[in-house]
N, C-alpha and C positions, 0 to 999 in steps of 0.2 A: 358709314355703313358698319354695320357690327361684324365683328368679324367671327368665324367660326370656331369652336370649343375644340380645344386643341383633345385628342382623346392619347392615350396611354398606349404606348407600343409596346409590342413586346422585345424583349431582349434576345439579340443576335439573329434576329433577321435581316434579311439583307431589305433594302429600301426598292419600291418598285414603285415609279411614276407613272403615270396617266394623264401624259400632255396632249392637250387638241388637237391634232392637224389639219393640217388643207387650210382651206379657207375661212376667217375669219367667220362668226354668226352675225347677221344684222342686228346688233344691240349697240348700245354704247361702249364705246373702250373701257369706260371703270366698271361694267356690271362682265363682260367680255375678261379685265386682268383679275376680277375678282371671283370669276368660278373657278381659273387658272390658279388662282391662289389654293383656293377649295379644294380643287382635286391633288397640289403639290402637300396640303398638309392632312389627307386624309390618310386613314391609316393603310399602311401598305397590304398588298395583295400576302396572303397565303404561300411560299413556294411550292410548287407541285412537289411531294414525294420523289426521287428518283430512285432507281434500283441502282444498290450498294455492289461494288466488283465483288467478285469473290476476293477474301483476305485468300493471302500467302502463305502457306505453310511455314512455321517457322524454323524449320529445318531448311529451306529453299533457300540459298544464298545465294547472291549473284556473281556471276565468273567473271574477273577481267578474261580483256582478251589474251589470247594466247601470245606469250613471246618467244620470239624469233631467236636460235640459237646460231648463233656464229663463233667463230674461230678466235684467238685474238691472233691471229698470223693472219688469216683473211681479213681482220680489220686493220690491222698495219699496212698489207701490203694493197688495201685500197684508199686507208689514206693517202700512201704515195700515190697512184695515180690520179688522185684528185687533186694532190697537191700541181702534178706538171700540167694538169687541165688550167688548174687557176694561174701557174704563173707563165702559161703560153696565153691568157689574156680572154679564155673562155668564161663567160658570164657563171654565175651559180648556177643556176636554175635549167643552160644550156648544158654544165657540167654536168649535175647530176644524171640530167635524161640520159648525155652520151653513153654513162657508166650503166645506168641501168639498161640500156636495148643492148650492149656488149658486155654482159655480164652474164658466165655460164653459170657460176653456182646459185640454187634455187634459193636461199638462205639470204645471199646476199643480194639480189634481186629483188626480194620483196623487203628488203630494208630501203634499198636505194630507190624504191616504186614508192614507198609511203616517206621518203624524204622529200622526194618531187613533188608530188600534191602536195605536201605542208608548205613546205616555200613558193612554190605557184598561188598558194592559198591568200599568200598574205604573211607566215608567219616567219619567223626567224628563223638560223639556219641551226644556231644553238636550239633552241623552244622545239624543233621538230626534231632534235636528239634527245629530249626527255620524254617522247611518248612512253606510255606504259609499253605497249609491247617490243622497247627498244632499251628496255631498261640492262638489262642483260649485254647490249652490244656494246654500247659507250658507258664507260666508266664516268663518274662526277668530277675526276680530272681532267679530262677530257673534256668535255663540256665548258665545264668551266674556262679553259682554255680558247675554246673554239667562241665563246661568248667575249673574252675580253678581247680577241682577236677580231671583233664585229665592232666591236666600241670605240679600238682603237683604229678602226679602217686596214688593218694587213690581217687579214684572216689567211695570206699564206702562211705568212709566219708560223701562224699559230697553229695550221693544221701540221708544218715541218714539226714544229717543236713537240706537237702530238706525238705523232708518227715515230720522233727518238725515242720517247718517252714509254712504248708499246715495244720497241724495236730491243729495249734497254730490259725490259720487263722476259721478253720472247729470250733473251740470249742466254738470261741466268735457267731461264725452263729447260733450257733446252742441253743445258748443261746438267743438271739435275736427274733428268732422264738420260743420258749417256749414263752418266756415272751409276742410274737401277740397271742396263739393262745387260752387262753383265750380272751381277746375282742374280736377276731373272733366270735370263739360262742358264745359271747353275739350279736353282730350283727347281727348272723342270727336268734337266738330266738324272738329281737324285730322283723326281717323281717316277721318271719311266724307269729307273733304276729297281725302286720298290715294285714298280709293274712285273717286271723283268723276274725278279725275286718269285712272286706271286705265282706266276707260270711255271717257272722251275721246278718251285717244292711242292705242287700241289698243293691242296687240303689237307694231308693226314702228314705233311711232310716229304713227300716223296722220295728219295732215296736212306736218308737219314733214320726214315719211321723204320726201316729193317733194323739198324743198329740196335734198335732197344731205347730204356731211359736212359743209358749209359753213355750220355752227351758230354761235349765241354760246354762250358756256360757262353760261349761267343755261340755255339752251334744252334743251344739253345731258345737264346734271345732272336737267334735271325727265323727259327720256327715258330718262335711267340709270334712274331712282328707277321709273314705271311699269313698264320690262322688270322690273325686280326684283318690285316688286308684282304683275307677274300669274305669279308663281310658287307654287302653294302648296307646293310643299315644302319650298320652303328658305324660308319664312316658317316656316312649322311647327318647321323646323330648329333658325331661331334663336330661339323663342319657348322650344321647348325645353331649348335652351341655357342662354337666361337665366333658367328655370324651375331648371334645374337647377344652377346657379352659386348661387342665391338659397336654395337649398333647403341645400346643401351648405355656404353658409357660413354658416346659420340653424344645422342641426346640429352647425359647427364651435363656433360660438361658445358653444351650450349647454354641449357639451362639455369645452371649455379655458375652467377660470377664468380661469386670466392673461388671457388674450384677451377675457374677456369686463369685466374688470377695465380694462382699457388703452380700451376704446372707452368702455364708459359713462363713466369718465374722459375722454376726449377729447370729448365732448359734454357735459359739462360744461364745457367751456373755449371753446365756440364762442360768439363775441360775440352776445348779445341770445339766442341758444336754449339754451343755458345758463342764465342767469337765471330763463326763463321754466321750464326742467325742474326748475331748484332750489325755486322757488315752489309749484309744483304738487306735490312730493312733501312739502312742508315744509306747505302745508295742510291732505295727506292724515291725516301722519304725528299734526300735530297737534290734528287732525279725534280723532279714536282716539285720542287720552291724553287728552284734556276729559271727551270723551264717558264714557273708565273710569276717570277720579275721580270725576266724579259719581255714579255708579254703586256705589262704595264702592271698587273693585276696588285693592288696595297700587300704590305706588309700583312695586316692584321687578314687579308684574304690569303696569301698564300699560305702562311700556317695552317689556318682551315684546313686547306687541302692537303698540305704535308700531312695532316691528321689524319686523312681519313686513307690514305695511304700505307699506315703503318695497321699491321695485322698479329701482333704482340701485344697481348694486353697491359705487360708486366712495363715497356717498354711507353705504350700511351699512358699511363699513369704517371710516370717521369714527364713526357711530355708536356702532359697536361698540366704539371707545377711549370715547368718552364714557360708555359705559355701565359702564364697568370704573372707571372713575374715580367716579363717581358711588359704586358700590357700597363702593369702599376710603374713602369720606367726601366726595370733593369735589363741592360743589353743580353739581347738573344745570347750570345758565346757565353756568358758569365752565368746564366740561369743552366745552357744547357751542359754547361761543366760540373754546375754544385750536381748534379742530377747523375750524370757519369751509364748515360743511356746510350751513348753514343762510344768509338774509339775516339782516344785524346786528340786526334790529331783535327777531329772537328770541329770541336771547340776552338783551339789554338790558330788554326786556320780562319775560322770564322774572323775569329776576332782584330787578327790583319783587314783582314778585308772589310771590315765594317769601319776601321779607318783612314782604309784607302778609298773607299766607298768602289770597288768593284768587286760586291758579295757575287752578281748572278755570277760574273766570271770563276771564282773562287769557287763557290760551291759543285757550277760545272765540271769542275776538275776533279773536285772531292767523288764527288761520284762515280764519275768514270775511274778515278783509281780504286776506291773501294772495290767498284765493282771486279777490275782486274784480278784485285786481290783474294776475292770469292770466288774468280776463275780458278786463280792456280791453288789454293784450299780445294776444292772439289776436287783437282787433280792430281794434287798430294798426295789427297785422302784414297784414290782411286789404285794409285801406285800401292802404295803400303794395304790396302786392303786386297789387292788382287793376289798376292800373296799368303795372306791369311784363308784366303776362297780356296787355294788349289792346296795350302794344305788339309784342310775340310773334306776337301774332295781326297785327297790322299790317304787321311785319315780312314775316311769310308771303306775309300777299296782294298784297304789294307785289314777290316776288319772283318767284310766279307772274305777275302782271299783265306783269310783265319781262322773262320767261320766254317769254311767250306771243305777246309783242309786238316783241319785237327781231326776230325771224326775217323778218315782215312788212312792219319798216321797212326795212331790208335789201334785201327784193326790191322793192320799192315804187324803194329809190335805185337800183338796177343799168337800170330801164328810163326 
């Protein structure tokens, strides 16, 4: 039988067949698989036209979802009780619900509500800490943590080790803000000071404007300084100003490496806040390599995360030679000495314990001393600065007092 003239398709259509159904026709089977044939190699149908969506705007972008702001004290302090859930022998997935139906804050409620569906779902307990709108709440120390803690079967562990590791972070903040909130209220006392001022002299000077030009120059600065304060708009002006000089060079420096390379560099070089910022990164850093060797997590993974820990750029450039060097063979202590990112004693300490082979232990320690050490720096610094504050402040009122009183003595001598 001749078979059919095969004919010319067109290009990128999609193929559409026209197979028999039901019941066979009374003819012979080869006249029967030969119109089958025919209609399998005839040329395909047409597609109907469809109507096109409207295109998107290219301005129209699509929003993730919104994330969820939390504490990092509220995340510490529910690690912890998730951790006494798990080790009084409560399942995950039992866990989390517990915490979420007994959980007042809104914040944290709807973390612990979409941690429950993701691990009821099927997925991991780590994989349901890197949703997008969780990005914000758990750190990739963390995580990662809580991931090799699922690998190695003790995900108490891992969530304890979290939890210091948060707890460790929470104590230096917290220390930090003690030591502003003194200045604070001194800056709002000189504020309502100048308030104060403001009220006093009036506009045109108030008592003072009788005297004449025939001022002392303390009298007359404190008369400049109130015409200026009872202006609001050119207070607004330059609030503005430096609102936006501040903003502007916030953006600049995210912007420009170099630039942001060249400052954190230069603060590290400033006598005594240097020191104290090399300390404080150097117990984070080492905070986060303890914690994911004991954990199981490799060598070459825990540096990762010591990396991404450190928020010094001048200081991750060091690292990052040390970490290159380490990976072509040479030992972590001896790369991170030529580099001298760190204080000497971490090096020196390393390098015991990388031949006694009890780094997590060693390190452990290193941190929590360090850390110590950034306590009693802050509290130094707090003593010997609380002193330079109240003379500031003495200053001031010694210049008012000055200010207020020269004019007086003045008319007092002319009679």
């Amino acid at each position: 039988m001749k078979e059919p003239e095969k004919e010319e398709k067109p290009k990128g259509a999609p193929k559409v067949y026209t197979v028999p159904t039901g019941p066979a026709p009374k003819r012979s089977d080869s006249a029967w698989k030969a119109s089958v044939m025919a209609n399998a190699m005839a040329t395909p149908a047409k597609p109907q036209p469809t109507s096109k969506p409207p295109a998107a705007s290219p301005k129209a972008k699509p929003k993730g979802p919104p994330r969820v702001r939390v504490s990092s004290v509220d995340v510490a302090n529910l690690l912890r009780r998730f951790l006494a859930l798990l080790e009084a022998g409560v399942p995950l997935v039992s866990a989390l619900g517990f915490l979420s139906d007994s959980e007042e804050n809104a914040g944290l409620r709807q973390v612990l509500e979409k941690l429950t569906r993701d691990v009821s779902s099927g997925h991991r307990f780590s994989d349901a800490m890197r949703a997008p709108i969780l990005r914000s709440v758990f750190s990739s120390v963390v995580i990662n943590l809580i991931m090799m803690g699922e690998q190695t079967g003790n995900l108490a562990m891992a969530v304890s080790r979290a939890a210091d590791l948060m707890d460790a972070q929470i104590r230096i903040q917290r220390a930090l803000v003690t030591a502003l909130t003194y200045p604070s209220a001194l800056l709002i006392a000189v504020v309502m000071a100048a308030m104060l001022f403001v009220s006093i002299l009036g506009a045109d000077g108030g008592l003072f404007s009788m005297l004449g030009d025939d001022l002392p120059l303390p009298t007359r600065i404190m008369v400049a300084t109130a015409k200026v304060l009872r202006q609001p708009w050119l207070i607004g002006l330059g609030l503005a100003l430096v609102v936006g000089l501040l903003w502007g060079l916030g953006r600049l420096i995210q912007s420009n490496a170099t630039l942001r390379l060249r400052l954190h560099w230069a603060i590290l070089q400033v006598p005594g806040l240097g020191t104290l910022v090399r300390k404080t990164i150097a117990s984070r850093m080492l905070y986060v390599m303890s914690n994911c060797i004991i954990v199981g997590l490799p060598m070459v993974g825990a540096l990762k995360l010591m990396r991404n820990a450190c928020t010094n750029e001048s200081v991750l450039q060091g690292f990052d030679y040390a970490y290159q060097e380490f990976v072509e063979g040479v030992p972590l202590s001896e790369s991170l000495e030529k580099t001298r990112i760190f204080p000497m004693v971490v090096p020196s300490m390393m390098s015991v314990a990388e031949e006694t082979g009890t780094l997590d232990q060693i390190l452990e320690k290193l941190a929590a001393m360090l850390e110590d050490d950034v306590m009693t720096a802050i509290q130094t610094a707090m003593l010997l600065f609380e002193p330079i504050l109240l003379m500031f402040a003495g200053c001031l009122a010694g210049f008012l007092a000055i200010a207020t009183l020269l004019p007086i003595i003045n008319l007092a001598q002319k009679f």
